[in-house]
C-alpha positions in Angstrom: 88.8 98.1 59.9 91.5 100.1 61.5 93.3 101.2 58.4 92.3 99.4 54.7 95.6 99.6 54.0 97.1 98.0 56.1 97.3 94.3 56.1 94.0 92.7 57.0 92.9 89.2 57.3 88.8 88.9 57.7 87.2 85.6 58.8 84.1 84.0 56.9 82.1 80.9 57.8 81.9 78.7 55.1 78.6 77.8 53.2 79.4 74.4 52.3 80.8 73.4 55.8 79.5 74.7 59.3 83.4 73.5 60.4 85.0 75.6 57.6 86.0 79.5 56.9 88.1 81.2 55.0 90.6 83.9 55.9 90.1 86.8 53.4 93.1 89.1 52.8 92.7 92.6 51.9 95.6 95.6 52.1 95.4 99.1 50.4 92.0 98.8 49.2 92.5 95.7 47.5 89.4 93.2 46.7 89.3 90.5 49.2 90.9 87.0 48.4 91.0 84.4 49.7 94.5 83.3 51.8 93.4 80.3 54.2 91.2 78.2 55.1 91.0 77.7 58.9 89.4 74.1 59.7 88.2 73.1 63.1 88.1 69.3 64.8 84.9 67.5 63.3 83.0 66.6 66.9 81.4 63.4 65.1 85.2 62.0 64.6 86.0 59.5 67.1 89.8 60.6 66.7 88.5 64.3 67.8 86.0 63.4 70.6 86.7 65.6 73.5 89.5 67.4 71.9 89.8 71.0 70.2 91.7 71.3 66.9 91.7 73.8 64.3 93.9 74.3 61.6 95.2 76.4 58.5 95.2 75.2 55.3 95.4 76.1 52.0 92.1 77.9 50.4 92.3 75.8 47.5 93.9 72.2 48.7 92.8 71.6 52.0 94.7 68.6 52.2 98.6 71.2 52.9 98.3 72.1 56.3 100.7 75.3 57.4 99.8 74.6 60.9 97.3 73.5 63.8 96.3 73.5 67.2 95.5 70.8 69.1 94.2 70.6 72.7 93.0 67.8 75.0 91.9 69.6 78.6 92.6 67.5 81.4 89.5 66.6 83.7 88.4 66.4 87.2 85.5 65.3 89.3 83.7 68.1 90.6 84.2 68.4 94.8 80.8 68.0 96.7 80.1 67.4 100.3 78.9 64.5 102.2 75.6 65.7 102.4 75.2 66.1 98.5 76.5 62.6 97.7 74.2 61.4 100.5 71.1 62.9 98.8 72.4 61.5 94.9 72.4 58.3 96.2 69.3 58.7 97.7 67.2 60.2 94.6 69.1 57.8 92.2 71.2 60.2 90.2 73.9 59.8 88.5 77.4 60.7 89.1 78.3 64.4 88.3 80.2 64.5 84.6 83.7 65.6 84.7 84.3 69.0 84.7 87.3 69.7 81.6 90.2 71.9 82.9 91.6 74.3 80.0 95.0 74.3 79.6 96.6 77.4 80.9 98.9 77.1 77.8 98.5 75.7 74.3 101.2 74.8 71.3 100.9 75.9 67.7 102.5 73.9 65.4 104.3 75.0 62.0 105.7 73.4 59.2 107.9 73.1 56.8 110.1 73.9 58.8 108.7 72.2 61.9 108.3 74.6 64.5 106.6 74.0 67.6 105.5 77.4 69.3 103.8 77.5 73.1 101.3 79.9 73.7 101.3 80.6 77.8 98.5 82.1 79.6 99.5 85.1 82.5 97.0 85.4 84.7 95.6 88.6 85.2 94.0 90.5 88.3 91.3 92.5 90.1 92.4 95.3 87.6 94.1 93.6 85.0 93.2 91.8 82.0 94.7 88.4 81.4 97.5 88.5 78.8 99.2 85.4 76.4 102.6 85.4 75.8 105.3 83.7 73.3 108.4 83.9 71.4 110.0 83.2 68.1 113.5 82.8 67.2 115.4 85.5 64.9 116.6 82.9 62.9 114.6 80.1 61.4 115.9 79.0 58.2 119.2 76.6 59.0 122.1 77.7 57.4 123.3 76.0 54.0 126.1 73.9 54.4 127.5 71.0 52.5 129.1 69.2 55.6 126.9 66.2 56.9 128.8 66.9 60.7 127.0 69.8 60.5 123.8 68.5 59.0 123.7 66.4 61.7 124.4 68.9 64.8 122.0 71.4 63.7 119.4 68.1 63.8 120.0 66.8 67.2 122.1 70.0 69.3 119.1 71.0 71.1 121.8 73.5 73.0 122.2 75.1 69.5 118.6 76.2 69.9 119.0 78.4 73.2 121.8 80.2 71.9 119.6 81.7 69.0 117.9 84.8 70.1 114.6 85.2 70.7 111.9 87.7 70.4 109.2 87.9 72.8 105.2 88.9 72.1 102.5 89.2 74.2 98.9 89.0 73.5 96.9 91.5 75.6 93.2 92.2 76.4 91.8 95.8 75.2 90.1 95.3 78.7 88.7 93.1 81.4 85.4 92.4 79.8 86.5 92.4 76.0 87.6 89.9 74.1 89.3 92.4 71.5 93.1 92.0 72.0 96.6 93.7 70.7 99.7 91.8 70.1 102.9 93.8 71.1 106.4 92.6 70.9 108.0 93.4 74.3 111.6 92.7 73.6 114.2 89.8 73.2 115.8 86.8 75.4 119.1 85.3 75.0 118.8 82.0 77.3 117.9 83.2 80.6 119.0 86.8 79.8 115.8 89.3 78.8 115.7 92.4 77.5 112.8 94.0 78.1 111.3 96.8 76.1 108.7 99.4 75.9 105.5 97.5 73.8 105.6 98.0 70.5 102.1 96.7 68.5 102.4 94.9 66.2 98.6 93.3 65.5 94.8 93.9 66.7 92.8 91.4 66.9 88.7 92.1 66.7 86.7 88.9 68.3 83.6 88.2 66.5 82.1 85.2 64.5 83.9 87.0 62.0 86.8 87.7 63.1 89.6 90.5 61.8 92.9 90.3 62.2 95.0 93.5 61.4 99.0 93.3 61.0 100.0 96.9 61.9 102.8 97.0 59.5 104.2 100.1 60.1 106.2 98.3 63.1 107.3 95.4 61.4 110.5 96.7 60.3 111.2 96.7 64.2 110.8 92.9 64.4 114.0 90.9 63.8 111.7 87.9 63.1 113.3 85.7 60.0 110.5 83.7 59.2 107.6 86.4 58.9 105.0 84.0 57.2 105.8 81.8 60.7 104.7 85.0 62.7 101.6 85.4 60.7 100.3 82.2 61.2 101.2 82.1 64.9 99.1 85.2 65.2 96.1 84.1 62.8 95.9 81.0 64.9 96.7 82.0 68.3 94.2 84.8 68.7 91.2 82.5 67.7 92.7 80.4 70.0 92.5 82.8 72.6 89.1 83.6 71.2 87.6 80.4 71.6 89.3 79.0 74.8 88.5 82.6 77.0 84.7 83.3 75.5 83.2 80.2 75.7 84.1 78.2 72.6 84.5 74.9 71.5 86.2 73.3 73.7 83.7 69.7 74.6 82.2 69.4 78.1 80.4 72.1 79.1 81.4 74.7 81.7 85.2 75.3 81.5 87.7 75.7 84.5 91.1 76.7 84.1 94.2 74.8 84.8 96.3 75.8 87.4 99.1 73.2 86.9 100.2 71.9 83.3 98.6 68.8 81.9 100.5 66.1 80.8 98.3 64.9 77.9 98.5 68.1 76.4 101.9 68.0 73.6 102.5 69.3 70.3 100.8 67.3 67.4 102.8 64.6 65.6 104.1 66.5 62.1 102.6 63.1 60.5 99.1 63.9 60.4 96.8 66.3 62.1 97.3 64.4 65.5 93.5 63.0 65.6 92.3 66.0 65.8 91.4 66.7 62.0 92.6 63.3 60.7 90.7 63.3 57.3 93.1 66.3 56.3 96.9 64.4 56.0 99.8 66.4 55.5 101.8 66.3 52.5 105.4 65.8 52.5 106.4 69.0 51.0 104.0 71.8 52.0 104.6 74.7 50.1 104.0 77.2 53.2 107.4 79.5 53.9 109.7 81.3 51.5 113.4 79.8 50.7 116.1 80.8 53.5 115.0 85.3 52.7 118.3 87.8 54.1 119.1 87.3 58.1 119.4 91.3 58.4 115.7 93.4 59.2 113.6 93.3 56.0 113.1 96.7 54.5 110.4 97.8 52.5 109.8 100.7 50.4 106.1 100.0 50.9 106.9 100.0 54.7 108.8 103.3 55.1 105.9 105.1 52.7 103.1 103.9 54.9 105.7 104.8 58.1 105.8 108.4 56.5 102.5 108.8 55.9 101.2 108.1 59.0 103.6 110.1 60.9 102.6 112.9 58.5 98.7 112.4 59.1 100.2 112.6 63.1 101.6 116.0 62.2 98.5 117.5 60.8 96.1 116.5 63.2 98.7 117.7 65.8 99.2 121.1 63.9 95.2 121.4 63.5 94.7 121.3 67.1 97.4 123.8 67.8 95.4 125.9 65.3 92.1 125.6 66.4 93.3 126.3 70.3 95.0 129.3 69.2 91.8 130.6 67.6 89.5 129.7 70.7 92.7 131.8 72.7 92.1 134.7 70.4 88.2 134.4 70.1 88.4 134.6 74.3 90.4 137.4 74.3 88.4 139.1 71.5 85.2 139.0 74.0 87.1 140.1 76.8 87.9 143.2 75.3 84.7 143.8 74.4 82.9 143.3 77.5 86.4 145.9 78.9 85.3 148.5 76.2 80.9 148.1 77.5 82.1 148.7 81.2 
């Protein structure tokens, strides 16, 4: 654990179901508790054959969903010469299975308010670790109103949407051969317009078969994200996303391939039911997952600033214990060189 108190979220397979664990929360020192329970796609369902699906519920109803991933790779025949075919057909094997391609993006889906959130893969290279990036709107929460003109624009203006800023995040390797990861916000974009800025880090992410997730909250005050319960669960589910899509999880098929192109088949779940994908877990009509409309302007938190202070003060020491202990080695040098001046 980086800090224990900061915020911390620690994964734990279930003992009644192999497709179950729960998300235990801890922060300054606190006993762990429960806060999710993350689901994943049942194999044995024919609704979930050949697809990847996990989801976050609530620890003690699983039937309120907060929100899921669903993923259906596309496939392709594998490529083999003529001479291959030629010696299938002649030892009477069969064809060689499809090969799945894995999406080089993915969608989480929120709800209550619905909120569909695409996860897109950036390709590293030779000396570059691949990297995952996304955004979220400042604003979430419509505004009150009592006109029904304007009920009904902010239901079908898709245009309103791009004129709401946006804040962008990228999810980055520790290295080319981990699978530990850090999520830094990078800056904001107005429509086409971005503003890029130096990274700021806002969770780490340790890969395991249980998995921590720790919210470095100290920078959160920087992030002019309304909905912050929305950002958590896009970073709970994202990163074992990541997880399981780049170190050989779940998805069906055997050996993976990436996707160089976007597949059509892969699309945001219907906010109905858990797309096929979980389908014995419905979603209620009113799932108690976000807070009422909070304040548009930054949170603040005395909590926040505290931690803020004390870390920069920890900073401080360790810097001004260094200076110390140099300046000692500087005087414990010069000390012997006198000595050795004084023998001669």
């Amino acid at each position: 654990m980086l800090d224990e108190n900061l915020p911390t979220f620690r994964l734990k397979p279930s003992s009644d179901n192999p497709l179950s664990s729960i998300l235990y929360f801890t922060q300054n020192g606190s006993e762990p508790a429960a806060e999710y329970l993350l689901r994943r796609a049942d194999p044995a369902l024919a609704a979930s054959r050949n697809k990847y699906g996990i989801a976050l519920c609530d620890p003690y109803n699983a039937d309120v969903v907060y929100g899921e991933v669903t993923i259906e790779p596309g496939w392709s025949q594998p490529t083999l010469s003529a001479a291959e075919i030629r010696a299938q057909a002649q030892a009477g094997a069969p064809p060689a299975p499809a090969v799945p391609l894995v999406p080089d993006s993915f969608t989480v889906q929120l709800y209550n308010p619905d909120q569909s959130v695409t996860i897109k893969l950036v390709a590293g290279s030779w000396n570059k670790s691949d990297s995952w990036e996304f955004e979220l709107p400042i604003q979430t929460f419509r505004t009150p109103t009592l006109s029904e003109l304007d009920r009904e624009q902010q239901n079908s203006s898709p245009a309103a949407a791009d004129l709401i800023p946006r804040v962008m995040f990228r999810w980055k390797r520790d290295g080319l051969l981990s699978k530990d990861m850090t999520c830094y916000m990078t800056g904001k974009r107005l429509g086409t317009r971005k503003n890029k800025e130096p990274d700021i880090t806002i969770a780490l992410f340790k890969a395991a078969r249980e998995s921590v997730l720790t919210v470095y909250q100290p920078n959160l005050h920087r992030v002019e994200v309304e909905d912050r319960k929305g950002l958590e669960l896009v970073l709970l589910l994202a990163s074992e996303v990541i997880k399981d899509l780049g170190g050989g999880g779940p998805v069906p098929g055997g050996n993976k391939r990436k996707n160089s192109r976007p597949v059509a088949n892969v699309s945001p779940p219907a906010p109905a039911a858990m797309s096929g994908a979980l389908a014995n877990a419905l979603l209620p009509p009113h799932s108690p997952r976000r807070q009422q409309r909070p304040n548009t302007a930054p949170p603040t938190n005395p909590e926040i600033d505290a931690e803020t202070r004390r870390l920069q003060a920890m900073v401080e020491r360790e810097q001004r214990e260094q200076r110390e202990r140099e300046k000692a080695e500087r005087a414990e040098q010069k000390r012997i060189k006198n000595d050795r001046g004084r023998r001669t």
